[in-house]
C-alpha positions as CSV (number, residue, x, y, z in Angstrom):
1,X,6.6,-30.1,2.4
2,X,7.8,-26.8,1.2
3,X,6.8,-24.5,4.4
4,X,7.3,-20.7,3.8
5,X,6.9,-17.4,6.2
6,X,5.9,-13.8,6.1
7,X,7.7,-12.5,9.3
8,X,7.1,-8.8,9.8
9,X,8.2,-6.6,12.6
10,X,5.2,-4.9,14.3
11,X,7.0,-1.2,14.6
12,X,5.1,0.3,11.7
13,X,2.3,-0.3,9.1
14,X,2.7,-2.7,6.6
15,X,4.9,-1.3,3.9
16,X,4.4,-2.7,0.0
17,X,8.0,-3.8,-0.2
18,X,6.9,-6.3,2.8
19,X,3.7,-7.1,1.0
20,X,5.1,-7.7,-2.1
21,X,7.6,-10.0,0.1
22,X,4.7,-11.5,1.2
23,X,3.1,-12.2,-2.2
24,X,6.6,-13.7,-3.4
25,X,6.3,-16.3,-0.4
26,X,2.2,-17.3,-0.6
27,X,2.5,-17.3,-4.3
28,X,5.0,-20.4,-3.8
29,X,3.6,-21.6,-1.3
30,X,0.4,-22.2,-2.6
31,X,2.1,-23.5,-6.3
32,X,3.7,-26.4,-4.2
33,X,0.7,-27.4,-1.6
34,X,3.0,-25.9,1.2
35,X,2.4,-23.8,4.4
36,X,2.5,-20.1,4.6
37,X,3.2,-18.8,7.7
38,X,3.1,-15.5,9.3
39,X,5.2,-14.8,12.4
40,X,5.1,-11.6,14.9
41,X,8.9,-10.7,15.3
42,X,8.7,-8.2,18.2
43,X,11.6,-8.6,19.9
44,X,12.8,-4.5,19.7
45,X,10.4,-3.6,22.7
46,X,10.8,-0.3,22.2
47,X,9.0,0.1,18.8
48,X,7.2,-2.7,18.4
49,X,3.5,-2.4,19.7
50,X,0.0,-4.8,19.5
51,X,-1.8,-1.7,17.5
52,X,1.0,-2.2,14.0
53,X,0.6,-6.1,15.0
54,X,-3.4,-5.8,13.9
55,X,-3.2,-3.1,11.2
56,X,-0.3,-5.6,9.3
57,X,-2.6,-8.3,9.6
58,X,-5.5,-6.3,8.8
59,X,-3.8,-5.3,5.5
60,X,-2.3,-9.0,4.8
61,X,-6.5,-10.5,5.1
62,X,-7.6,-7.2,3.2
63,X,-5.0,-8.3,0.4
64,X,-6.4,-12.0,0.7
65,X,-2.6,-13.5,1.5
66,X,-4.3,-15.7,3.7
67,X,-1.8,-17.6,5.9
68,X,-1.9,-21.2,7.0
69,X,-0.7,-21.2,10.5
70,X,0.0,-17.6,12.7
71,X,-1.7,-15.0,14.7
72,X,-6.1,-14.4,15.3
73,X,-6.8,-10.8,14.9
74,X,-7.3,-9.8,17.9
75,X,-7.1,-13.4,19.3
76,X,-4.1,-16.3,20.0
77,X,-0.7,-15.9,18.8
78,X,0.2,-18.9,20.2
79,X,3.9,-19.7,19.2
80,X,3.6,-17.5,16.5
81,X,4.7,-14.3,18.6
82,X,8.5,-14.1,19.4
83,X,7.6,-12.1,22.7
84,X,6.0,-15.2,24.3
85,X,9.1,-17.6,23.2
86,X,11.3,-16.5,25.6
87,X,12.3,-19.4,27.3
88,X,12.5,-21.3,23.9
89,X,15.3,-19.0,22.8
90,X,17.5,-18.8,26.6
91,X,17.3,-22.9,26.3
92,X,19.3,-22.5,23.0
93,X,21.5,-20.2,23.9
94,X,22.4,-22.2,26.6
95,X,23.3,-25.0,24.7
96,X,25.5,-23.3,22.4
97,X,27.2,-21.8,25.6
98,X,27.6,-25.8,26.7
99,X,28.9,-27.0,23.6
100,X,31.6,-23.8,23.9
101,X,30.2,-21.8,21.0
102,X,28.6,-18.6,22.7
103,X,30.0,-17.4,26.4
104,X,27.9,-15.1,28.8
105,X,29.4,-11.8,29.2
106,X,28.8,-9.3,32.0
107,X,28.8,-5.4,31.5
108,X,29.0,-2.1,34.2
109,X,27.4,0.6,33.4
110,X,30.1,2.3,31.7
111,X,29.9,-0.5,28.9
112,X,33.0,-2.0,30.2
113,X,32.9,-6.0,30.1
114,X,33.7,-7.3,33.9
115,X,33.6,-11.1,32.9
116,X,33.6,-13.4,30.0
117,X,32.5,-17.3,31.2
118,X,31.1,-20.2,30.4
119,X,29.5,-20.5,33.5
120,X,26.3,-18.2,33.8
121,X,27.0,-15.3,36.1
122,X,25.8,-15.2,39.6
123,X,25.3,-13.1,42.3
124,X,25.6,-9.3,39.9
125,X,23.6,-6.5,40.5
126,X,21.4,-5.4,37.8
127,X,21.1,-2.4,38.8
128,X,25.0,-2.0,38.5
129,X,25.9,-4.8,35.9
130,X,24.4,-6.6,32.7
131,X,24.6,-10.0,31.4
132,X,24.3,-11.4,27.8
133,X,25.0,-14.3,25.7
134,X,27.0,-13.6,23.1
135,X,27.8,-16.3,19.8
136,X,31.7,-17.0,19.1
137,X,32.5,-16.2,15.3
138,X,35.3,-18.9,14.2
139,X,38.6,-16.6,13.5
140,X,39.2,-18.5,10.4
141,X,37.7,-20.1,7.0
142,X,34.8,-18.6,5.5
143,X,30.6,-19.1,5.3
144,X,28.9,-19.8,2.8
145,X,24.9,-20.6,1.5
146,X,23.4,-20.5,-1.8
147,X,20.8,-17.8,-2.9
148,X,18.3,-18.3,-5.4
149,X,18.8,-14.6,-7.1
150,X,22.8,-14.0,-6.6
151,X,24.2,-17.9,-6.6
152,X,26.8,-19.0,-4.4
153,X,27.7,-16.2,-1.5
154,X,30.8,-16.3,0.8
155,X,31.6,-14.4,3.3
156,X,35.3,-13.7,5.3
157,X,34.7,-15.2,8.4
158,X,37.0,-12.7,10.3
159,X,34.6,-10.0,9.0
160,X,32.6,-10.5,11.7
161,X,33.1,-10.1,15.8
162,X,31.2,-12.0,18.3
163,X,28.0,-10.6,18.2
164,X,25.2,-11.0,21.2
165,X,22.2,-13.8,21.3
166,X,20.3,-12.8,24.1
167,X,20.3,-9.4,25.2
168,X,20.6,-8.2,29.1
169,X,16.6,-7.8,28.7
170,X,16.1,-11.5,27.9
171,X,15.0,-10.7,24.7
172,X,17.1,-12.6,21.2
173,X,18.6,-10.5,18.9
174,X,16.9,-10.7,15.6
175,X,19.6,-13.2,14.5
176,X,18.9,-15.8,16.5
177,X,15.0,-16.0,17.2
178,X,14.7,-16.3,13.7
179,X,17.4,-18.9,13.0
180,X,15.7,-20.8,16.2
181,X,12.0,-20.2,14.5
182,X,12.6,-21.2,11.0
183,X,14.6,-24.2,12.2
184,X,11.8,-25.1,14.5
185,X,8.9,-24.0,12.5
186,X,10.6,-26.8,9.5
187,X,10.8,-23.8,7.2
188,X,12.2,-24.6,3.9
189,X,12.7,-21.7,2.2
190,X,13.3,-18.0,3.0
191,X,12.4,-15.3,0.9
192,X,12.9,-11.9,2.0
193,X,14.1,-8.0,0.8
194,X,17.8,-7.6,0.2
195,X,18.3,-5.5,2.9
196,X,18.9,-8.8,5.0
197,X,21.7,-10.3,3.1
198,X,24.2,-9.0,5.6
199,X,22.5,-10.8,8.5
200,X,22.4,-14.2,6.6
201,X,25.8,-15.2,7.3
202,X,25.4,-14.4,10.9
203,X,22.5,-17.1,10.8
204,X,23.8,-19.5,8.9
205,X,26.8,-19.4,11.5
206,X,24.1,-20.3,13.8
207,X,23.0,-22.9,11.9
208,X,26.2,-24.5,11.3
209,X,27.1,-23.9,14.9
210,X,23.9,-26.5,16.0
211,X,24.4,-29.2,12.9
212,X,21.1,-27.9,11.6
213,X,20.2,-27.6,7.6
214,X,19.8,-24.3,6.7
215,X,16.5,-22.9,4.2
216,X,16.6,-22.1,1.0
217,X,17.2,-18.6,0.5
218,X,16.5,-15.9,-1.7
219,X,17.5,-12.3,-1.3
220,X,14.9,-9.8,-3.4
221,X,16.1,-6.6,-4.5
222,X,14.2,-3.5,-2.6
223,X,11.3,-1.1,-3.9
224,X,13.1,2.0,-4.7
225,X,11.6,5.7,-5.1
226,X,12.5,8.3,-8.1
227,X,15.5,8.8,-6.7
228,X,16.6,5.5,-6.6
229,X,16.5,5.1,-2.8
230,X,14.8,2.6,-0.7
231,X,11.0,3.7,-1.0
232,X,9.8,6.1,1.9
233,X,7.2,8.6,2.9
234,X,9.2,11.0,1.2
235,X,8.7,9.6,-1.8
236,X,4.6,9.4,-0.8
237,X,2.2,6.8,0.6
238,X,3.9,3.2,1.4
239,X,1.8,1.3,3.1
240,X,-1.0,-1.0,2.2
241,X,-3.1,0.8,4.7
242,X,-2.7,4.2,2.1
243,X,-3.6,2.8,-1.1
244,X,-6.5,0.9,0.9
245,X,-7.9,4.2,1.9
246,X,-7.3,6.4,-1.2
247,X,-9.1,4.0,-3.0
248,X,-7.1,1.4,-5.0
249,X,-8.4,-1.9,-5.6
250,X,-6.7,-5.2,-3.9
251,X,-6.3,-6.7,-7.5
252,X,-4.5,-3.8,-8.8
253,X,-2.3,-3.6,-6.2
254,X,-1.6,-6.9,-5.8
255,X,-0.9,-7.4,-9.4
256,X,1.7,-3.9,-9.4
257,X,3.3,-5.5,-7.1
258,X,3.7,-8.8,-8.2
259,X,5.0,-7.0,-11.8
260,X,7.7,-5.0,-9.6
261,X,10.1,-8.0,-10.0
262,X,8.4,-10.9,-11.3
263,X,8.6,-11.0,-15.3
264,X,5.2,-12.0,-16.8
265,X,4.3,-12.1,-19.9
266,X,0.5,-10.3,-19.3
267,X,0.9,-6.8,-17.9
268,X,-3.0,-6.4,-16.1
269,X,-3.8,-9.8,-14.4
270,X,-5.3,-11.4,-11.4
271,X,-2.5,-12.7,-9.3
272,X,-5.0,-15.5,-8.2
273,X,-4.8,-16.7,-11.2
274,X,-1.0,-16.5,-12.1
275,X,-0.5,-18.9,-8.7
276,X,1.0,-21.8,-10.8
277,X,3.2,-19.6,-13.3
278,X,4.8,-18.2,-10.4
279,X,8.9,-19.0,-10.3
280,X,11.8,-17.5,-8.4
281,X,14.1,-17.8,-11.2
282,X,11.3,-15.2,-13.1
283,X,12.2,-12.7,-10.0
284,X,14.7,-9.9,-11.6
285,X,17.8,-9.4,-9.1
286,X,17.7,-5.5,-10.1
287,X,16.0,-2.7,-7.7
288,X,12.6,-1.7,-8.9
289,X,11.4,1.8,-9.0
290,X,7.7,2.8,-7.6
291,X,5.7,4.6,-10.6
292,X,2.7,6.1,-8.7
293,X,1.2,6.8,-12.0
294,X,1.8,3.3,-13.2
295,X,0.2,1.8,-9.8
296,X,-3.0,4.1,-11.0
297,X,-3.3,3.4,-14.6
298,X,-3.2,-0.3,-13.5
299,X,-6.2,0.2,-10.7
300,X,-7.9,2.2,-13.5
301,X,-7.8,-1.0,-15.7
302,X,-8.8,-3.3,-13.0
303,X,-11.4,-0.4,-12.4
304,X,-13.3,-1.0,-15.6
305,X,-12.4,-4.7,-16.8
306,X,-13.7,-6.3,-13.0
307,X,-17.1,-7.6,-12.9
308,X,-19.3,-4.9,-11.6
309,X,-21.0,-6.1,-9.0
310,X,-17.5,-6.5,-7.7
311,X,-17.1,-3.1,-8.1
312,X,-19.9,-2.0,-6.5
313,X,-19.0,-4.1,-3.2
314,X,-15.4,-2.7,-3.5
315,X,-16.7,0.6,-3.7
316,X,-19.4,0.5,-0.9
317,X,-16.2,-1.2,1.3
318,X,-13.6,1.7,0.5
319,X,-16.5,4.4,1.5
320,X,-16.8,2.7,4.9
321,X,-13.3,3.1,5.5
322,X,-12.8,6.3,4.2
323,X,-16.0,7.7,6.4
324,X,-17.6,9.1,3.2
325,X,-21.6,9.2,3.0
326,X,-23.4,5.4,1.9
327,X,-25.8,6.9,-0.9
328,X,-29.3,5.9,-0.3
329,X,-30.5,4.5,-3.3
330,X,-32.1,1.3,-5.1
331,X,-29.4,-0.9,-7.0
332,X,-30.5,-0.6,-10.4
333,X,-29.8,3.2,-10.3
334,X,-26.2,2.4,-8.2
335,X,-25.5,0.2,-10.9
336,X,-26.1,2.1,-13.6
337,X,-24.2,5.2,-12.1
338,X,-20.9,2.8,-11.2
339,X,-21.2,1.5,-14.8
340,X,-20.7,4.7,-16.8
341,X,-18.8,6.5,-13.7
342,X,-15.5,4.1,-13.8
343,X,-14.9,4.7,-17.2
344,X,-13.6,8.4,-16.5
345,X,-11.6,7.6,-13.1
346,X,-8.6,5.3,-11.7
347,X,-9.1,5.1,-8.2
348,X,-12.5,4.6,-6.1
349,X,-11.8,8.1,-4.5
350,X,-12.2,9.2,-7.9
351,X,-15.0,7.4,-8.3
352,X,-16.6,8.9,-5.0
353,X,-15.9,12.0,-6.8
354,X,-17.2,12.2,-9.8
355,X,-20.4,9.8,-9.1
356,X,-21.4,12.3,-6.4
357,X,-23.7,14.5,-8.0
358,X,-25.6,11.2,-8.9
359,X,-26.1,10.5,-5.6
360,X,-26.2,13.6,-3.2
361,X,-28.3,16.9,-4.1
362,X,-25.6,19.4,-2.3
363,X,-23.1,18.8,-5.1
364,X,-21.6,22.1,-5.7
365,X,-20.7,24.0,-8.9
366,X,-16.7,24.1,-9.9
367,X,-15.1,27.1,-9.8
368,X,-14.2,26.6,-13.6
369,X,-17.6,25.7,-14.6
370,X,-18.9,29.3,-13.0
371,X,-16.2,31.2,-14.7
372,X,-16.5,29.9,-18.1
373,X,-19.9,29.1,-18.7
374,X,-21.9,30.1,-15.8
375,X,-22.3,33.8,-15.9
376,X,-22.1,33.9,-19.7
377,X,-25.3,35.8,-21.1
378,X,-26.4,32.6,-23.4
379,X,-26.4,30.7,-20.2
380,X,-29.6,31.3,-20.0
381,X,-30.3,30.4,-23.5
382,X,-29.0,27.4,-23.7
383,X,-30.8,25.8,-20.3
384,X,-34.2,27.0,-21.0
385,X,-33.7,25.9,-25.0
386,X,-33.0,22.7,-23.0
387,X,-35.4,22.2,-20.3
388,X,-37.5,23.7,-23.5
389,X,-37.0,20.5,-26.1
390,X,-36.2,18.2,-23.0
391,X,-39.8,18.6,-21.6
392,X,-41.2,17.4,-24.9
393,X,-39.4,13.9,-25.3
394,X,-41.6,10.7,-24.9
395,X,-38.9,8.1,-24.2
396,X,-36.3,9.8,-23.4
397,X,-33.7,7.1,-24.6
398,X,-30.0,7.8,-25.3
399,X,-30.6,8.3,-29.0
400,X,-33.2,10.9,-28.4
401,X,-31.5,12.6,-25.7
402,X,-28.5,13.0,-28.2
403,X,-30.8,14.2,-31.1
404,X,-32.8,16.7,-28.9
405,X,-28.9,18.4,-28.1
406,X,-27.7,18.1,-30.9
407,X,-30.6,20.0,-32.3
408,X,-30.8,22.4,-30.0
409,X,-27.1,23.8,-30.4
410,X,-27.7,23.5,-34.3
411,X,-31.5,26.0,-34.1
412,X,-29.3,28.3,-31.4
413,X,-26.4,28.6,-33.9
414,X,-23.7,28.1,-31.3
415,X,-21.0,25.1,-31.4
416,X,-21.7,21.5,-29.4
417,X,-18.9,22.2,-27.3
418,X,-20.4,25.2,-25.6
419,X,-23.7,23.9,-25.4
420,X,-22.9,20.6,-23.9
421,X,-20.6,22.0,-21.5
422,X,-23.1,24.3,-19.9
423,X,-25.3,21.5,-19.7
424,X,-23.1,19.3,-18.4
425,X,-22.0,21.7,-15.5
426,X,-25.6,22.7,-14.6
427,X,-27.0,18.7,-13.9
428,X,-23.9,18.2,-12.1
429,X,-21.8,20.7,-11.3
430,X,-18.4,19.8,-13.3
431,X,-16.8,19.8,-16.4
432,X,-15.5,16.1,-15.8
433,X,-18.3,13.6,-16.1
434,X,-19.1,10.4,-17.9
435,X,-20.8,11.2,-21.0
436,X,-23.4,13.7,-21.3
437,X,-26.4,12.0,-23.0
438,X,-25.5,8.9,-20.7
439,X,-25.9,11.0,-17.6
440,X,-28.7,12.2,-18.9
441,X,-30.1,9.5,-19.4
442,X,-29.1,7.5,-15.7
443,X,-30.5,10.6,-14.5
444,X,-33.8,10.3,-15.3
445,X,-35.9,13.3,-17.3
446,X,-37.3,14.7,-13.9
447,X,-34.2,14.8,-11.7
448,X,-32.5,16.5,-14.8
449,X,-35.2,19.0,-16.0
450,X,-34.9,19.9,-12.2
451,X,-31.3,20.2,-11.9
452,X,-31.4,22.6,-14.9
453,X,-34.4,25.1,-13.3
454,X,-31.8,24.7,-10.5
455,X,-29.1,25.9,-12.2
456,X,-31.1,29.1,-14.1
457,X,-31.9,29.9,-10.1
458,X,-28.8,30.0,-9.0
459,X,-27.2,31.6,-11.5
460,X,-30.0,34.6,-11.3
461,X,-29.1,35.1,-7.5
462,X,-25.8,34.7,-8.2
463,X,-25.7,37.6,-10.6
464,X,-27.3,39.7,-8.7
């Protein structure tokens, strides 16, 4: 059975390079009725801490990578936490050191190595000395492993020193808890960020060293920023957890991602439904560079083509993370205002935005709409021609709401533009909103006559 992993570092929030790694390994997973499996590698205790072990697996279930075996939020890490396989990795090391191909190795404090053995050290101070297990590196001959990206690899043995297995803490060095995991955890294939091709020899060393068959690897080349370095918060946000709480949708995301490598023929599409066209030979073995704007024109996309009442839970979701106000009203009216609200916006920030003034009475006026329209002297011309012809309608549909505008810019002589604008800014306070006459018209005629007697108001006290 093909048995893949996710195994992320808990020293940080969950970046997208190691999401879309994640993507990579559940999407082939779950095309071949195989395992994914997520594993807590926190063996550098000095960054690694419980708090990044939730908010990566917090972002993994909001991305809906759901894993197979691994970690309970908040619950039983079982075997799936390197911290509590201590003993697992010492028992390993010791049998390389029995079969001659690691030695312990005893330090002072000055860095200077006392003793090299193959018996374990005895009777050392700690306080004064320090013990590891280091791996023997054959002087000769060279290693080899096939990737799935770059084809055959080889590597200079004499390229490489000794290099330690358990540190004087007790803790494994990255390079072997994970050759000791994957081998016991049957995992089949590896697929992980370039970044690590310069530990795989070291493994497969490892792995050669105990007789064991080494996984399938594939090395993918990293997420890079505009300036063609590895993506960072120089660049901007990089992790899940941002694009989460600015707003962008799961979908979109996850479908950006999966197009930062992975050659598919459709350019917006639910990765869900890509699972069986998914193949590592599509996977491009070039860096990728993260367009921002690309990331949002793609959410804006998946914005307006998803279902809407999938919208609408999206939305209430990402305003009870971001802490905004829950409007308070019936669902037709939410509906209707989500409906003609994404059509304008990319993100569901932006949609908070602009859909306010729907929702909340203490919308205020833009800057830009005071300046240009507000305190212009047929203002007050236009609004009470409005509220005027407005008043009079019966049924107050779309078409009529257009044809009583349209009207009244035509008897007041003045262009639509101007007109429309100044109504537009007085029923909701900016000059970027869905469609007049279908604001209008979600609106209602009350709230809207309102909204205008508002705007004359305020525009009288704020002239004075």
């Amino acid at each position: 059975m093909v048995r893949l992993r996710f195994a992320p570092s808990p020293t940080g929030y969950l970046h997208v390079g190691g999401a879309r790694t994640a993507l990579f390994n559940w999407l082939f997973a779950r095309k071949n009725n195989g395992k994914f499996i997520i594993r807590i590698e926190d063996t550098d205790t000095q960054r690694s801490s419980r708090k990044f072990e939730e908010i990566i697996l917090n972002s993994l279930k909001w991305l809906e990578l759901s894993w197979d075996e691994g970690p309970d939020i908040g619950g039983n890490f079982g075997p799936y936490r390197q911290s509590e396989r201590l003993d697992i990795y010492q028992k390993y090391a010791e049998k390389l050191v029995a079969m001659k191909k690691a030695y312990f190795t005893v330090y002072d404090n000055n860095n200077n190595v006392i003793l090299k053995s193959f018996e374990k050290p005895l009777n050392f101070n700690e306080d004064r000395y320090s013990v590891v297990i280091k791996f023997i590196v054959p002087k000769e001959g060279k290693t080899y492993f096939n990737d799935l990206l770059k084809g055959k690899m080889e590597f200079d043995n004499k390229l490489f020193e000794d290099f330690i297995l358990i540190k004087s803490n007790g803790y494994p060095t990255y390079n072997f808890a994970v050759v000791v995991d994957d081998h016991l955890m049957n995992i089949t294939h590896v697929f992980r960020g370039e970044d690590h091709l310069s530990n795989t020899p070291k493994q497969v060393l490892i792995y050669n060293s105990f007789e064991w068959e080494p996984p399938i690897f594939m090395h993918i080349p990293l997420i890079l920023g505009e300036d063609k370095t590895p993506l960072s918060k120089r660049h901007g946000g990089t992790s899940v957890s941002f694009f989460q709480e600015n707003g962008f949708l799961r979908d979109a995301l996850l479908n950006y991602l999966a197009i930062l490598g992975w050659s598919v023929e459709k350019e917006i599409f639910n990765v869900f439904d890509e699972i069986n066209n998914f193949e590592p030979s599509k996977i491009s073995n070039k860096s990728v560079i993260f367009d921002y704007k690309k990331l949002e024109w793609i959410n804006g996309q998946h914005l307006r083509r998803s279902p809407l009442d999938k919208v609408e839970k999206e939305f209430l979701d990402y305003l009870r993370i971001a802490n905004f106000r829950i409007p308070n009203t019936n669902h037709e009216y939410f509906e209707e205002v989500i409906s003609i609200c994404r059509e304008k916006v990319n993100t569901l920030k932006q949609l908070y935005e602009i859909s306010y003034p729907f929702f909340f009475e203490d919308y205020s006026y833009d800057e830009n709409y005071i300046k240009k329209y507000m305190l212009k002297h047929e203002t007050e011309i236009i609004l009470t021609t409005a509220i005027e012809k407005l008043s009079k309608s019966a049924n107050f549909t779309l078409e009529e709401i257009e044809k009583i505008l349209r009207s009244a810019a035509e008897e007041l002589n003045m262009g639509t533009k101007k007109v429309f604008q100044t109504i537009r800014g007085a029923i909701l306070g900016k000059l970027v909103t869905p469609g007049l006459f279908e604001s209008i018209k979600v609106l209602g005629k009350k709230k809207t006559l309102e909204r205008l007697n508002k705007t004359l108001l305020f525009r009288s006290n704020y002239a004075k």
